[in-house]
N, C-alpha and C positions, 0 to 999 in steps of 0.2 A: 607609680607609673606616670609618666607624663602627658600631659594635656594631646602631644603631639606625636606622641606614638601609640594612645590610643584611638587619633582618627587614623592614623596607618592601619590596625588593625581591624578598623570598623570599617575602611575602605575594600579591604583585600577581604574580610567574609563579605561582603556587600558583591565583590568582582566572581564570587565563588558559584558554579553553576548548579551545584547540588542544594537543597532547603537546606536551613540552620536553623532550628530553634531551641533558645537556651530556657529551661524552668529551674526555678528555685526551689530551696529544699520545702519551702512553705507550699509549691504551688503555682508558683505566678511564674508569667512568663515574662521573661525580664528582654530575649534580644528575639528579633526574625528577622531573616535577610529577606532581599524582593523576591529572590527563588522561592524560598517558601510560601511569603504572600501571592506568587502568583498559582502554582502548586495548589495550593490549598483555598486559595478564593476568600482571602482573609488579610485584614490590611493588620499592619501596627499599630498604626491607632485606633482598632478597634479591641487591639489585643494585649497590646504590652499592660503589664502588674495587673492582667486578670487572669484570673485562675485557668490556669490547663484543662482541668477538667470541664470548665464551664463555658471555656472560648469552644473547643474542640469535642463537647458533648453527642457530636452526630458521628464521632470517630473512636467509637469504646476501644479499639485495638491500640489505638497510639496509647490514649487514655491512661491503660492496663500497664504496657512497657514503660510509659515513663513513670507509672506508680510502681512498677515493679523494681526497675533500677535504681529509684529514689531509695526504695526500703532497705535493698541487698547492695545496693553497689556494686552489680553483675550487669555486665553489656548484656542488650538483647538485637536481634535482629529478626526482619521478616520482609521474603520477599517476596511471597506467594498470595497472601492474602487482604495487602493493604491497598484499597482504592478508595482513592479521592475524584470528588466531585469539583470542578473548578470551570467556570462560562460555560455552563450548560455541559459538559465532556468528561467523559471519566479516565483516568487517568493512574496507570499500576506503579506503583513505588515501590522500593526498596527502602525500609524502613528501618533503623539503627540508634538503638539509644544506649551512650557512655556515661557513665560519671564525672562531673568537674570536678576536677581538684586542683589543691590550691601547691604550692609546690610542698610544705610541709605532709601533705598525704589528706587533708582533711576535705572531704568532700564536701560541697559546697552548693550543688545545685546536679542538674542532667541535661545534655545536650542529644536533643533529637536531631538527626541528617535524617532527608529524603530523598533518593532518587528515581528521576523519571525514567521508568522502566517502557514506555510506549514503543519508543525507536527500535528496543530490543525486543520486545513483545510481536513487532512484526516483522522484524529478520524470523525470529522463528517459526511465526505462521508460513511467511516466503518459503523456507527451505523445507519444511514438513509439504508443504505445496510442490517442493521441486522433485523431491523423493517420491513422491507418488506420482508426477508425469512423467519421471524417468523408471519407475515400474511399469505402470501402463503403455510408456512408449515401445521397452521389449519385447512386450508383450505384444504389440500392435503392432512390430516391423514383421515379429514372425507370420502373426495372422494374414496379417497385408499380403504378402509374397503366395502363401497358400491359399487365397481365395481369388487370388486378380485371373490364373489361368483359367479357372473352370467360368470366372465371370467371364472373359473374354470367349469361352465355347458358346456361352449362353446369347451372349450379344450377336455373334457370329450368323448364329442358326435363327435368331428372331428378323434379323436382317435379311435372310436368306429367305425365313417364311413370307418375309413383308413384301420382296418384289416376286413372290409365286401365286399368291392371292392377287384376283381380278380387284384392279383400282378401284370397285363397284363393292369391292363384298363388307358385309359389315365387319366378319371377322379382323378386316385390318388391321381395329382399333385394337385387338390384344397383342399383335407384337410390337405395334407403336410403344405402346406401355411398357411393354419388358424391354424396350432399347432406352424409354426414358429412366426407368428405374436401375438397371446397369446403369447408365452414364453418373444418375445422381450415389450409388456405390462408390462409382469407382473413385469419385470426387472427394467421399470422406474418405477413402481408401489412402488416395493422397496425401490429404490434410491428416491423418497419422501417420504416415510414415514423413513427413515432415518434421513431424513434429517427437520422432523417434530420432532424426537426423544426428549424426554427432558432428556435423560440422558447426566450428565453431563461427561467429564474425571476422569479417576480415578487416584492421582498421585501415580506417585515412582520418585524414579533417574532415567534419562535421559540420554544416551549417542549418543548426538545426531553425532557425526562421525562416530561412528559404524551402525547409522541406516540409514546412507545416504550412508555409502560404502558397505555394506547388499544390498541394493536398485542397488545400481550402480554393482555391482558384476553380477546381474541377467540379467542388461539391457543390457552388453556388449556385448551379442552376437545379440541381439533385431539390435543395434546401428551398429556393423559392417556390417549387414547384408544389411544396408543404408548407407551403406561409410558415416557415421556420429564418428567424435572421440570426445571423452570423456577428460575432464580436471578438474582439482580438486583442491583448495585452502584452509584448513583447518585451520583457527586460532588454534593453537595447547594450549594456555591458556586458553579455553573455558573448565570449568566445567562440571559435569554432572547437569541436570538440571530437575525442577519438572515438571511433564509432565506426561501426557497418552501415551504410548510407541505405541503401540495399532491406536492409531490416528493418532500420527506424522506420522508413515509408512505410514498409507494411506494418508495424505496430499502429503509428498514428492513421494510417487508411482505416485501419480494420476500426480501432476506437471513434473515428469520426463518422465512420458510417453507422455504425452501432445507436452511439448518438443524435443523429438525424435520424435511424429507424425507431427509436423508442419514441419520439413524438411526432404521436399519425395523428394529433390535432392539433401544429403547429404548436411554435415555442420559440425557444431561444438555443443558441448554440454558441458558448463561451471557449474562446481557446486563451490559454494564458501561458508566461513563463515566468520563472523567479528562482535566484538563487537562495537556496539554503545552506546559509555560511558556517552551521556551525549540525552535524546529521551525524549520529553516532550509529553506524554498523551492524557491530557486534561489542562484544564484552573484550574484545582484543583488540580490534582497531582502535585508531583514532578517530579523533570527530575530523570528519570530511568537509568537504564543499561539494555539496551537489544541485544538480540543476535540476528543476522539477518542472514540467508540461503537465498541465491539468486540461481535460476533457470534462467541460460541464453541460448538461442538457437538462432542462425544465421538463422531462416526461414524468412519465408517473411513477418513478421509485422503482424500489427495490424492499419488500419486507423484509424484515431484521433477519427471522428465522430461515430463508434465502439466500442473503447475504454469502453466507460461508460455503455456498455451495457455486459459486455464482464463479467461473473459471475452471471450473471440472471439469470435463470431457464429458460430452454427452449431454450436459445440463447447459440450458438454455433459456432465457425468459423470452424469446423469439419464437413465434410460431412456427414450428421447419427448422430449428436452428438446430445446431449439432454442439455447441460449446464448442468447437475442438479453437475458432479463431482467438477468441480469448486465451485460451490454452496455450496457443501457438506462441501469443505477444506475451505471456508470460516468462515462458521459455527463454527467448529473444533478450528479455529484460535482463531475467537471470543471467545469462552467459556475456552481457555487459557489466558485467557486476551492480547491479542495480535492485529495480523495485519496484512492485506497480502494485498501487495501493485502490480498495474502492471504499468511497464513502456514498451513503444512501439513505433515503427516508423516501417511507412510500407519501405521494403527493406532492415532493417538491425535487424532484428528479432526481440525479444521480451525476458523482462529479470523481471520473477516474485520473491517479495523480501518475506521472511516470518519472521515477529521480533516477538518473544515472549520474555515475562521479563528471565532475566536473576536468579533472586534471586528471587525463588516465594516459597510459605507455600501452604499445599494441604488444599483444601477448605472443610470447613467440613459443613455437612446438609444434 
């Protein structure tokens, strides 16, 4: 083979977005593309003609499949249990090891692929998420409807008791209370059958810096008034985009304020944009273009064991809160075809990311 079509080929697995790495039948690893090195938090020069099993020692499951395919000359795959550790993050792969062969039939070394399984990892937490706010949403249109009349009897008649009591009597103060607690019912009453709603977005053009600095304009005195300051990163090639203008506001209201409420002892409040040019979906789409707004605040975290509960309805790390607003911008996300992701560590705040496609057509039906 010549000199010049093997940097062709060295170029195009180098261009390849999935890891490559090739081991010999001794052992050694003879090629890795930067996918892999980045993947695996392992360079070439640290790796190439050393042993597989001794570069990759903290990784018995690769280990095992490229010993096993070496022995038998039997593909192996695994997609369920292989996670790599790379800059501190962990990372789910899809793991694949082939036999080389040479063209005569004679096996020659094993070629492990790895895919990053993360993108698709959280489409499925998304949609397992969307399935159960569209169970509890039915569930909560019907409640809704059969509890608002008898609240509204209730409200009625405490109204009724409140201007029959002398302005003087202590008793007041108990139907002042039941008119406040109706009012705060009927509030979450709302906020699920909202969030039960089937209507979908309606598009237009989008400009989503104008509706994030609209938003941020209002909270800055919210935010000074918490020695909390405000910072802003705006990818300025970001188009307008198809979108419910309508919704966005309240997605990014609702995460901005959240944000400012989690540091009641001042902080910082980052707003950022940036394109992600190359965001895989699902296992069917293509890789997309999507725009991602990130909500970051310096409060005090989110524990890990929290984390997954952290957008349910009803769960809340607010005191008084109801979750259902998160839920709500969940929703929202969903039915732009999108995504809203949270990352967290207790002590060093919390940073919610919101990617909707970049290039989308208004849905029609």
């Amino acid at each position: 083979m010549s000199k010049e079509l093997n940097g062709y080929y060295a170029t195009v697995l180098d261009s390849v977005g999935d890891g490559v790495i090739v081991v010999s039948l001794e052992g050694l690893v003879t090629l890795m593309n930067p996918a892999a090195e980045e993947m695996t938090g392992r360079s070439r020069r640290q790796t190439l003609e050393v042993p597989f099993a001794t570069a990759f020692s903290s990784e018995p499951l690769l280990v095992e499949m490229v010993a096993r395919t070496a022995a038998s000359g039997i593909s192996r795959s695994d997609q369920d249990n292989v996670v790599l550790k790379s800059s501190g993050r962990l990372i789910p792969v899809n793991a694949t090891t082939v036999p080389l062969m040479q063209p005569d039939g004679e096996a020659i070394g094993v070629i492990l692929t790895l895919r990053d399984l993360t993108s698709i990892r959280e489409l499925e937490a998304a949609v397992r998420q969307a399935d159960r706010l569209s169970t509890l949403g039915t569930l909560a249109a019907g409640l809704a409807h059969e509890v608002k009349n008898p609240l509204g009897g209730i409200k009625g008649a405490a109204q009724l008791l409140e201007r029959e009591l002398d302005p003087d009597s202590e008793l007041l103060e108990y139907p002042r209370v039941m008119i406040r607690e109706t009012e705060r019912i009927d509030r979450i009453i709302r906020q699920l059958l909202e969030l039960a709603s089937p209507k979908g977005p309606r598009y237009s053009p989008v400009n989503l810096h104008r509706v994030l600095g609209d938003i941020i304009l209002l909270q800055r005195e919210v935010a000074s008034a918490r020695e909390i300051s405000i910072a802003t990163g705006f990818d300025p090639s970001i188009p307008p985009i198809m979108a419910d203008e309508a919704q966005l506001t309240q997605v990014f209201l609702n995460l901005i304020r959240n944000a400012l409420e989690a540091m009641t002892e001042g902080g910082r409040l980052t707003v950022t944009s940036r394109v992600l040019a190359d965001y895989q979906l699902g296992r069917t789409e293509g890789r997309n273009r999507m725009v991602a707004v990130e909500v970051a605040d310096t409060g005090p975290g989110i524990v890990p064991e929290n984390l997954p509960k952290v957008g349910t309805p009803f769960y809340s790390t607010k005191e008084g809160g109801t979750g259902l607003g998160l839920a709500i911008c969940q929703k929202i996300v969903a039915e732009h075809r999108g995504m809203l992701k949270i990352d967290s560590q207790p002590g060093q705040g919390t940073r919610i990311s919101v990617l909707l496609p970049l290039v989308q057509s208004p849905v029609k039906g």
